[in-house]
N, C-alpha and C positions, 0 to 999 in steps of 0.2 A: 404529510402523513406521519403520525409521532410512533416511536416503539413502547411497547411496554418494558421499562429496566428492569423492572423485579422477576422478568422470564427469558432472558437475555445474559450471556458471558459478554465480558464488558472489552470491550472496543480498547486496544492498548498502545499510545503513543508516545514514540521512544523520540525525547526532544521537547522541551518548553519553550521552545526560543520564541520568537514572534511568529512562524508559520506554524510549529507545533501547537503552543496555543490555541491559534485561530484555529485549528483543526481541530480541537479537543472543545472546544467553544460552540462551533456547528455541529459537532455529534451532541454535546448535552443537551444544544436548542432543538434536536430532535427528535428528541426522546431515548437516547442510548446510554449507556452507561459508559462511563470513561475512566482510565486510570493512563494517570499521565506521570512518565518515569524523567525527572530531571538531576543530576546530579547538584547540579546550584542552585537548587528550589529554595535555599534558604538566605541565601545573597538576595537571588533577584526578589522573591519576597521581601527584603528589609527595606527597599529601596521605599518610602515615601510618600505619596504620590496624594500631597495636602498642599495647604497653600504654601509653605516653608518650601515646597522642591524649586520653585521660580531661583531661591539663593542660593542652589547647589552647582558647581560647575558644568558646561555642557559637556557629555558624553562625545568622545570622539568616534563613536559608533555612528553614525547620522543614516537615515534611510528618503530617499524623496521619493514619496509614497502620494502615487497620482489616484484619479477622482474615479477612478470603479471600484479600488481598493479601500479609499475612504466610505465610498458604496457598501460595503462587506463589512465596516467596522461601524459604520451607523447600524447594521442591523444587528454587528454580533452584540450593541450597546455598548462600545468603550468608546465610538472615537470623541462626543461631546466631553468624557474628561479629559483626553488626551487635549483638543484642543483650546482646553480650559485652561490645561498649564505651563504647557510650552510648546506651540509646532508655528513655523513660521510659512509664511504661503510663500508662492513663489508663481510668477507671472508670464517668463518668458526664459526660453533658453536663449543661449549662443553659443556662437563656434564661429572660431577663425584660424588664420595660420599665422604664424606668430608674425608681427609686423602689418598684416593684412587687414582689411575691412570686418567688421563685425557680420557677421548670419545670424537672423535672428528670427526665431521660431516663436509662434503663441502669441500669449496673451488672454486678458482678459476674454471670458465670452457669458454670452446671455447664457443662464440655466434652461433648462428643460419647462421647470414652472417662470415662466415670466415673472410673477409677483416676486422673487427670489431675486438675488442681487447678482451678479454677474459673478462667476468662479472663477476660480484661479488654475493655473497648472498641477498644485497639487500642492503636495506642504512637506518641510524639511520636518522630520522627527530624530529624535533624540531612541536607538535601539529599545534601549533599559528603560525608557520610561513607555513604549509599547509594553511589551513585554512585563514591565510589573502589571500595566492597567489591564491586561489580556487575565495575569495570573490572578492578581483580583476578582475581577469579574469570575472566575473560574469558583476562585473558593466558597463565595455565595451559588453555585449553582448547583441545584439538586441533583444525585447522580455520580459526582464527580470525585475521585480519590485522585489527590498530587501526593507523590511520593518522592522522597528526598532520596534518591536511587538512581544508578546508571544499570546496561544493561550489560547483560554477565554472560549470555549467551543460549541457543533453544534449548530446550529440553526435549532429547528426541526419546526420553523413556516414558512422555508421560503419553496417555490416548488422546486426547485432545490439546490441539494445538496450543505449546505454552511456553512460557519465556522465561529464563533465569535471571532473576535481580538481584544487584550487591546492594544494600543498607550503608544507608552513613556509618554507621557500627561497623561495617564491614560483614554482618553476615549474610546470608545467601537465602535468597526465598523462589519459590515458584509462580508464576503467576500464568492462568491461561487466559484464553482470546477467542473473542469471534472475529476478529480482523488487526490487523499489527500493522500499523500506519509508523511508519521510519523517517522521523524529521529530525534527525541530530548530526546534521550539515554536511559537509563535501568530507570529510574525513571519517564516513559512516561506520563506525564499528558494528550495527546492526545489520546495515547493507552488506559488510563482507560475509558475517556470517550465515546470512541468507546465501549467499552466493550468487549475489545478482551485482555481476561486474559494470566497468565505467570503460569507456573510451578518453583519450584527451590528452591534455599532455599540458608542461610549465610555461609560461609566457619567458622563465627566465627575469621577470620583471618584480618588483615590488610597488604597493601602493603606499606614498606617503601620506598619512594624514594627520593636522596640526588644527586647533582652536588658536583661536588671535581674538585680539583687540583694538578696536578699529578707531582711529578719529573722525574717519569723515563715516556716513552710511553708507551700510552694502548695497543697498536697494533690495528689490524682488526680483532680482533676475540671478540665475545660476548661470556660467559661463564654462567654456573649456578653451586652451590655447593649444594647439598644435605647433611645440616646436623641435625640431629635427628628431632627436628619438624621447624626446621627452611629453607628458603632454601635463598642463599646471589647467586647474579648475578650481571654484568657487563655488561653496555652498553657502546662502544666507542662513545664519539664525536666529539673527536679531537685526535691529537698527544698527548696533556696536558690535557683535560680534559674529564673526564666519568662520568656516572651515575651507580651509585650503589646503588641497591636494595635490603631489605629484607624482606620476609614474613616471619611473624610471627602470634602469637595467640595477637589476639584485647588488652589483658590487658596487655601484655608485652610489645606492640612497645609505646602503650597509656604512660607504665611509664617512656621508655626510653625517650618518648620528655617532661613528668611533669621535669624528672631531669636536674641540672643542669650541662651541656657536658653532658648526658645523648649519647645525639646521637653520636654526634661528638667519645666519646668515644667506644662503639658499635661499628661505624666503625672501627676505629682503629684495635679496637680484633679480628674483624672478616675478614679483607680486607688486613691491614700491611703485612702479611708473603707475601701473594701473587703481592703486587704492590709497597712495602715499605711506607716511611712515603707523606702524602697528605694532604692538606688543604679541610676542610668544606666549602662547599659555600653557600648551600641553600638546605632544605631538607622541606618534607612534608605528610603528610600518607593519604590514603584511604581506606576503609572498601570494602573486597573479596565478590561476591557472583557468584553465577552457575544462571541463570534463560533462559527460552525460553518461547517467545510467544509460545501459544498454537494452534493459526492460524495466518497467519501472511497476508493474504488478508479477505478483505470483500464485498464482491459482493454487494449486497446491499447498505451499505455505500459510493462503488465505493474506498476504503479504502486500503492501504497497508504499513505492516512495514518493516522498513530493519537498518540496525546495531544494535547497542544496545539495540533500542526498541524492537527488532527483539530475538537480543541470547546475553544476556551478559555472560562471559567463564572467565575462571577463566587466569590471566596474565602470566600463568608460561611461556609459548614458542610465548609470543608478538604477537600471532595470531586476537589478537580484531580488532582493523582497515583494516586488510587484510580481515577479512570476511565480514566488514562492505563495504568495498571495492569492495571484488568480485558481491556482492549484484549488487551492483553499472553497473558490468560488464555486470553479466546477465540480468539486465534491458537494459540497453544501446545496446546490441545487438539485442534484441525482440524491439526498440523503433527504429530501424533504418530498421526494414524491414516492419512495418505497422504502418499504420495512425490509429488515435481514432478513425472512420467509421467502421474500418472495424468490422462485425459482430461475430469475434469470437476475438475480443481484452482479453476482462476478462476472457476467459478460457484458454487463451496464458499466459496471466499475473501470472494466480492462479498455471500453470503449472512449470512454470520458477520458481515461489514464495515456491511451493514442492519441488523441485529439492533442491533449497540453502536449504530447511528446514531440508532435511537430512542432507544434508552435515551439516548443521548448529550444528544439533544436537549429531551427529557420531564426532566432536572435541569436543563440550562443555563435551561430554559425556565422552573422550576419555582422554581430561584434569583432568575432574574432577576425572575419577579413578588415574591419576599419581600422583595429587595433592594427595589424599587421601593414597594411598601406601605409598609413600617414608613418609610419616609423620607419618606411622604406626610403633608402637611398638610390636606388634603384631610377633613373632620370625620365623613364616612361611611365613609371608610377606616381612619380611626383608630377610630371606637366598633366593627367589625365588627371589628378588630385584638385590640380590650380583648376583644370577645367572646370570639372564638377563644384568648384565653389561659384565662380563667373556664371553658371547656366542656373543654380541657384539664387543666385541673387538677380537675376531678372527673370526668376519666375515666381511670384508672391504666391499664386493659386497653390504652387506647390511645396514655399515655406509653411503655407498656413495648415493642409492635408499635414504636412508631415507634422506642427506642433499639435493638430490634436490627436494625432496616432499618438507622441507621445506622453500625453496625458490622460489617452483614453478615455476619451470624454465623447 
């Protein structure tokens, strides 16, 4: 069901990133008017995205963006360029404990259409190169203003509901809304000022992440190690080259990048047995945390969040852009069968917005006890740990359930 824009205040989403995007993407496929506020709308715009990007180095942003989600970006129409220029599929997870036997999830499976070739788990993408091909798609869409603009704060003097924007210039503009969609990530400057708080707290932990260069192949399978409070993982992105990951506790990864080969070394120790000797290419850390909004629409404000602003989850199982994604989904579905008239929009909206918030919060919740197990020293956490691998691994029916819950497929 499409709206007419030209009788409509336009739809205002604070964030361009990859889930604001896709947000601002499913409102123009629906006939709304969109005005999308990004502060680096002119970076991520510069980025590329021709045959020349294959020689640009890979982004240490990586996201493993599974197959409901590529679902969503076949129909917003970017994902056939995205995976025309660089996304690597990936076939199988793993997990083990460090020194232990391999767990190994998925695989290949038949598609839906038979005629169709058997899918994969899902595909490693490059952040900035979603996100240009999101922003692209955008700027050919009818409807749509990106503004090279963060947000400044409401405006409670105007009559209808409206937003304060800074200008790359720096000066200050108004802009109103018939609904203010909040996607500019777990450090929400729009979600405070709404006043729609989080719960949650710091892992205390930092995530390492480094591009390499590989001798032998990665293959197609992504892996994790579980060792004592650390855990090292592997992201394919090519035949030659992968991302490898570690978390650790905040003052450990801190001193491994003060030293010098600090990192470069780390890896080595921890990666060499399993993929032999590699080159360093680029590495960089972030600090862990768990939080979830505590309501994630506001009636009132005509207000709602999704991705990050919404549940940031702790990285173990690459889930973050999926959820921020699915968000994405269940709007886009309630956005195609009613128009902004209709008289029960916001309690449709706030329904769909509960549904994600469980679910939102049954993984944040569900990460965060595995993160906290396997790092537990604790001797009844740990043989209950060993269990749970042993009862796994003789039961296939239920490695297989769980690889395709996590590919959603």
């Amino acid at each position: 069901m499409k709206n007419n824009p030209t009788q409509q205040a336009a739809w205002v989403v604070v964030g361009g990133g990859m889930v604001g995007a896709a947000m601002a993407l499913s409102l123009a496929e629906s006939g709304r008017r969109v005005v999308v506020l990004e502060p680096q709308l002119e970076q991520m715009l510069s980025i590329k995205t021709d045959a020349d990007y294959t020689a640009q180095p890979y982004d240490l942003r990586i996201s493993a963006v599974t197959a409901d989600n590529i679902a969503l970006l076949e129909e917003l129409g970017v994902w056939s360029q995205v995976v025309a220029l660089r996304a690597q599929p990936f076939n199988q997870l793993a997990v083990r404990e460090n020194g232990g036997d391999w767990l190994e999830f998925g695989g290949l499976v038949a598609a839906q259409n038979e005629a169709k070739p058997k899918q994969p788990l899902g595909f490693m993408v490059e952040n900035n190169l979603l996100q240009a091909c999101l922003l692209q798609r955008l700027q050919s869409t009818p409807g749509v203003e990106l503004l090279a603009a963060s947000f400044a704060g409401l405006n409670n003097q105007s009559e209808d509901p409206a937003v304060m924007i800074k200008m790359s210039d720096d000066t200050l503009a108004t802009v109103p809304y018939a609904r203010l969609i909040v996607a500019d990530g777990a450090q929400s400057h729009a979600r405070r000022a709404l006043g729609m708080g989080t719960v949650g707290a710091s892992y205390h932990e930092r995530c390492l992440l480094s591009v390499v260069q590989l001798n032998e192949p990665a293959g197609e399978r992504t892996w994790q190690t579980f060792a004592d409070r650390e855990v090292h993982a592997l992201l394919p992105l090519s035949a030659n080259q992968a991302c490898l990951i570690v978390y650790a506790d905040s003052p450990v990864i801190q001193a491994w990048q003060r030293a010098k080969n600090g990192v470069a070394e780390v890896l080595q120790a921890r990666f060499a047995a399993e993929l032999g000797e590699f080159e360093l290419l680029n590495y960089a850390s972030f600090p862990l945390q768990h939080q979830q909004a505590i309501r994630t629409f506001d009636r009132q404000q005509r207000a709602l969040l999704i991705g990050d602003a919404a549940h940031a989850i702790h990285p173990l199982a690459g889930q973050g852009v999926n959820l921020g994604l699915r968000d994405v989904a269940a709007l886009n579905e309630l956005l195609q069968q009613v128009t902004d008239e209709d008289t029960a929009f916001d309690s449709k909206i706030e329904r769909v917005l509960r549904r994600r918030q469980v679910t939102n919060i049954a993984m944040g919740q569900g990460l965060d006890a595995v993160a906290r197990v396997f790092r537990s020293r604790n001797p009844l956490l740990q043989w209950t740990r060993r269990l749970g691998f042993v009862g796994l691994q003789t039961l296939p029916g239920v490695r297989e359930l769980l690889g395709k819950m996590a590919g959603q497929r």
